[in-house]
C-alpha positions in Angstrom: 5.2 -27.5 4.1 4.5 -24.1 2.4 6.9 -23.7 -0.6 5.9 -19.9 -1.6 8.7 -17.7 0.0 6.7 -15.0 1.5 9.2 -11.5 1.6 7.9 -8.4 3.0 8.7 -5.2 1.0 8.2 -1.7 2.0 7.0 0.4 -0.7 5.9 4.3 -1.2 4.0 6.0 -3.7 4.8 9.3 -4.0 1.1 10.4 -6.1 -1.0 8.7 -3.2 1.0 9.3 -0.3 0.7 5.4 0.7 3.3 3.6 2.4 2.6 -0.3 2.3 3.9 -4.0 3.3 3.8 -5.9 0.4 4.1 -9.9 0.5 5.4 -11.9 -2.6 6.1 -14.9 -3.7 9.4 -14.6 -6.5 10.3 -16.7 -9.4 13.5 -15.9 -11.9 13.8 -18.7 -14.5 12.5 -21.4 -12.3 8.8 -22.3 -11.8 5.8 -20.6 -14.1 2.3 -20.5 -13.5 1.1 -23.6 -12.5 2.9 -23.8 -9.4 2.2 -19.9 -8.4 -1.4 -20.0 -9.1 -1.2 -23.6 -6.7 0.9 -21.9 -4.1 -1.6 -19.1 -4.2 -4.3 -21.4 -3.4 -2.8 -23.3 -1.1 -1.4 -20.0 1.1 -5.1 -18.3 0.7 -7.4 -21.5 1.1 -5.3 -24.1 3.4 -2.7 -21.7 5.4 -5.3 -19.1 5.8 -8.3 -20.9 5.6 -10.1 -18.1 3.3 -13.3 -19.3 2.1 -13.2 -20.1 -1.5 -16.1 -19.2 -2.5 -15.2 -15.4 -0.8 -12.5 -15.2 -3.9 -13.0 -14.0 -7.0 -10.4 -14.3 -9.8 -9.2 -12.4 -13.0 -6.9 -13.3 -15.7 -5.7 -11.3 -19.1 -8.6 -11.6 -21.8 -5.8 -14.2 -24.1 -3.8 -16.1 -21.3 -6.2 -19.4 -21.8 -3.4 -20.5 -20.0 -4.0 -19.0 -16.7 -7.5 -19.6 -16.7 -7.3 -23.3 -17.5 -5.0 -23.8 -14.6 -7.7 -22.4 -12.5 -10.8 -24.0 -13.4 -9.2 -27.3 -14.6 -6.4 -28.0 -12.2 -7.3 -26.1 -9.2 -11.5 -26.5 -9.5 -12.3 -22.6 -9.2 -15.5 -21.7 -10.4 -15.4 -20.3 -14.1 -18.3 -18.3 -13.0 -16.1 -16.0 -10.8 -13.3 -15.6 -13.4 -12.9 -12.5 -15.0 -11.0 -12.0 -18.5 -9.8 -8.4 -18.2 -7.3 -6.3 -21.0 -4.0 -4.7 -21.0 -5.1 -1.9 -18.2 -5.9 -4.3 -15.8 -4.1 -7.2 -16.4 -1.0 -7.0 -18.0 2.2 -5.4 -16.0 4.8 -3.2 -18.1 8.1 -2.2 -16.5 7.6 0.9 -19.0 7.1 1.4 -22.8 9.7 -1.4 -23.9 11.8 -4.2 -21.7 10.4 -7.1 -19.3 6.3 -7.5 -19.0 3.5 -10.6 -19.1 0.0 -10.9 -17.6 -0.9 -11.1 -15.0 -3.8 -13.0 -12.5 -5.3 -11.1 -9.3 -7.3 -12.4 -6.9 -9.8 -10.7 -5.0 -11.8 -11.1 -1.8 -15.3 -10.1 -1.6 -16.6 -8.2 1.5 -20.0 -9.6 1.0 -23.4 -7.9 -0.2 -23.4 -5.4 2.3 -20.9 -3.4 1.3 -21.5 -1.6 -2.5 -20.2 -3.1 -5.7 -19.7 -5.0 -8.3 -17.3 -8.1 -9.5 -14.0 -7.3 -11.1 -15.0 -6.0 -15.2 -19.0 -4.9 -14.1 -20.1 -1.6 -14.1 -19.5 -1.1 -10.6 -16.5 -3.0 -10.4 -14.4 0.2 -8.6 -16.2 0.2 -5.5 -15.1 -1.5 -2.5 -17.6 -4.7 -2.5 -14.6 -6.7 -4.3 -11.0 -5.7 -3.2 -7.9 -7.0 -4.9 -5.6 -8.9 -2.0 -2.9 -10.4 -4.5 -1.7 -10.0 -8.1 0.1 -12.7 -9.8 2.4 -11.6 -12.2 3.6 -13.6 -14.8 6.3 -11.8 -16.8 6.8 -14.1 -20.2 7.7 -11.2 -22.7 9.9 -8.9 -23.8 8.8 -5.6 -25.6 10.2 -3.9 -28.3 10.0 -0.5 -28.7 7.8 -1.4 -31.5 5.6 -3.4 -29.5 6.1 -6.3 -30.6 6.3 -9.1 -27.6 9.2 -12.0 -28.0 8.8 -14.7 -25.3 11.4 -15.0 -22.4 13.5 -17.7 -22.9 13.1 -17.8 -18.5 9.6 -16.6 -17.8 9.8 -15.5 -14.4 6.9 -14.9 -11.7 6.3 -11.5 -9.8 3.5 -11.1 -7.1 2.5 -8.9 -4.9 -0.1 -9.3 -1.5 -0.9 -6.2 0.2 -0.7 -7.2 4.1 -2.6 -4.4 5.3 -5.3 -5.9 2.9 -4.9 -9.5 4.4 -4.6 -8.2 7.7 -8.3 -6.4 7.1 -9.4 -9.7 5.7 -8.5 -12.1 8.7 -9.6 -9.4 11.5 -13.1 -9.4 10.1 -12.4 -5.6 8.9 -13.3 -3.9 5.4 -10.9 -0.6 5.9 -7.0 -0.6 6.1 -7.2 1.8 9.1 -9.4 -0.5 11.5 -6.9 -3.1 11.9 -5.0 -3.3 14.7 -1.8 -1.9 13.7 -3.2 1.2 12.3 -6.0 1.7 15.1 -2.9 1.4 18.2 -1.4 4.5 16.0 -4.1 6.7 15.4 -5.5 6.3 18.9 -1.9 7.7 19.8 -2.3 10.5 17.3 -5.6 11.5 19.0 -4.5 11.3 22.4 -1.4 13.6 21.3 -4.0 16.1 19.6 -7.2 15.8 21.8 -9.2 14.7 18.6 -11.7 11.7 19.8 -13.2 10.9 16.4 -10.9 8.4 15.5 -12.5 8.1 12.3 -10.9 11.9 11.5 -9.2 11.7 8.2 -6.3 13.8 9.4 -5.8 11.3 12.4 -5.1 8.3 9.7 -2.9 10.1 7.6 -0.2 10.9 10.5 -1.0 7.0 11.5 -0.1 6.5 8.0 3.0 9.2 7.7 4.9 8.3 10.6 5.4 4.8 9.3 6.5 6.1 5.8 8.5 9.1 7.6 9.7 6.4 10.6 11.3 3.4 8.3 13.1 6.0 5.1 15.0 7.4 8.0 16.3 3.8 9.0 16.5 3.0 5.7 18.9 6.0 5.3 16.9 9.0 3.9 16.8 12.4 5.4 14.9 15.3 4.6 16.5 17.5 2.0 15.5 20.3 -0.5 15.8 17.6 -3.4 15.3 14.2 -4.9 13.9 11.5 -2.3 14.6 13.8 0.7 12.4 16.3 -0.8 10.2 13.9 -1.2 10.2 12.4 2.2 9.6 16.1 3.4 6.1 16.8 2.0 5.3 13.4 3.6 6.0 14.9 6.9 5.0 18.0 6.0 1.6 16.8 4.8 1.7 14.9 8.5 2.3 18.2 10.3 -0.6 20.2 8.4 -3.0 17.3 9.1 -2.0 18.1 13.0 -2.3 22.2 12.6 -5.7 21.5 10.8 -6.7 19.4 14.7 -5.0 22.4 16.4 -1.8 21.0 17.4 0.0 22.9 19.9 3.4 22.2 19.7 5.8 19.5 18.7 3.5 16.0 18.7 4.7 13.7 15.7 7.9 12.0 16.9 6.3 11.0 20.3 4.4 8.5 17.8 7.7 7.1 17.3 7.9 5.0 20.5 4.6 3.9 19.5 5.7 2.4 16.1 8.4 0.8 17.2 6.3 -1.2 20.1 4.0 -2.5 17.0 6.7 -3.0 14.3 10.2 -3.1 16.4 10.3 -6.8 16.9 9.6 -7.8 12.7 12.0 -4.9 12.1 14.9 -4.8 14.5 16.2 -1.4 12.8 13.7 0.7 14.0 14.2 0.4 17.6 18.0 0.4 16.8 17.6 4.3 15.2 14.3 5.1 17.4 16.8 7.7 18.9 17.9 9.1 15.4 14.2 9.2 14.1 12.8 11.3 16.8 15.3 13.8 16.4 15.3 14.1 13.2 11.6 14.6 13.1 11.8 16.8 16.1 14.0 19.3 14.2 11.2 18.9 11.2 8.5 20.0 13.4 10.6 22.5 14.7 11.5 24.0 11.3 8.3 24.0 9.7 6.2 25.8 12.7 8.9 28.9 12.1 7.6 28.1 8.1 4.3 28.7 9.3 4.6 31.1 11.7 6.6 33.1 9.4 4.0 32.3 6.1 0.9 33.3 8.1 2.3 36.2 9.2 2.9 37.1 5.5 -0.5 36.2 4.8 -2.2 38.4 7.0 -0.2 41.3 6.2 -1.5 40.6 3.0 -5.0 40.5 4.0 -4.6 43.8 5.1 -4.0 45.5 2.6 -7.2 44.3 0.6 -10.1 46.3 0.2 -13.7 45.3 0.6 -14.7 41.6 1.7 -12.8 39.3 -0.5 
């Protein structure tokens, strides 16, 4: 029996326009490091059946800790372990408060994709892509910086499905699994665009989950705070489909399709499929009079230059 407790979270990030499943295992005041670097190991290696030797590890450059439990208790190469800083491998909550280091684990994609290992010069490319952090948060900061232990250390981590989901379906990009693939093929179909490599086509794929599950979580599009934010994400969906010349209302009709992916793990969406559509109906709706009404501002403007410019 499997003891982590695997909980999917949905998560946005407003600066890369990303909306993600996270899985995690949790830990308040109860077990440490040794047993969520094992339960890593045994979910990745036994439940899984990822190849070891496919994994790469990093740990913070003074948790001797960390590393020990790897090479000494669970036999992990110490060739493929990484001792990284505080940029990479230590998690903050902010400037003071709760905060530890942490241990990610990474797959590798294999030598014909371009890269490096974690820490080498080419360690940003996309050879080696992180698939779970372990976060072990054993400090408290001062506003001085200085770090006092926990007296309950607690464990954080996070496991990006998408990235798992990549892994196990023999994949290297997000958008090629088969969750993402079943939406953008809609989002071609609804805007004649083929090339289902298009940029555009994965960002809507991407929006209308974002767009999709806020609204069932209870956020509507406003002029401020999280509504405002939620708007530029449909926005942002809705230029992508003006840029494939869209002609007319197309993003709720990926709705339906959402829901025939996702509905069964997430019983509210079919439950406010109804409410969604609508609401990005009326969205669509409003921002093609925006348009309509900004370019014809624009080129009134444009008439009125002189020469070529």
């Amino acid at each position: 029996v499997i003891q982590v407790v695997m909980l999917a979270t949905r998560s946005y990030t407003a600066r890369h326009h990303t909306f993600f499943e996270m899985l995690g295992n949790f830990s308040f005041g109860d077990y440490f490091k040794r047993e969520a670097i094992h339960y890593a190991w045994e979910f990745l290696t036994e439940v899984l059946k990822l190849p070891p030797e496919k994994l790469w590890i990093t740990v913070h450059i003074d948790d001797d800790e960390a590393e020990d439990i790897w090479v000494n208790e669970i036999g992990f190469d110490k060739n493929r372990v990484t001792r990284l800083g505080g940029d990479d491998n230590f998690w903050t909550m902010g400037d003071t408060g709760p905060c530890g280091p942490c241990s990610e684990i990474f797959y590798d994609h294999g030598e014909s994709v371009p890269g490096g290992p974690p820490g080498s010069p080419d360690g940003d490319l996309d050879r080696y892509v992180e698939i779970w952090n372990l976060v072990f948060t054993q400090f408290d900061r001062s506003a001085d910086g200085t770090l006092t232990p926990l007296p309950k250390p607690c464990v954080d981590t996070g496991m990006g499905l998408e990235r798992l989901a990549a892994v196990l379906q023999g994949e290297h990009n997000n958008y090629d699994i088969d969750l993402f693939k079943t939406l953008v093929t809609r989002a071609g179909e609804l805007l004649n665009c083929l090339d289902y490599s298009n940029y555009s086509l994965r960002v809507i794929a991407d929006h209308i989950r974002s767009t999709s599950f806020l609204i069932a979580d209870g956020v509507l599009p406003a002029n401020a705070g999280r509504g405002y934010v939620m708007r530029r994400i449909i926005r942002r969906a809705l230029r992508h489909g003006h840029k494939l010349q869209s002609a007319g209302p197309f993003f709720h009709q990926m709705v339906a399709d959402l829901v025939d992916q996702m509905g069964e793990a997430y019983p509210i969406l079919p439950k406010t499929q109804a409410q969604i559509e609508k609401i990005l109906l009326k969205e669509e709706q409003q921002f093609e009079l925006t348009l309509d009404q900004g370019m014809k501002i624009l080129g009134e403007a444009i008439k009125e230059l002189d020469g070529n410019v």
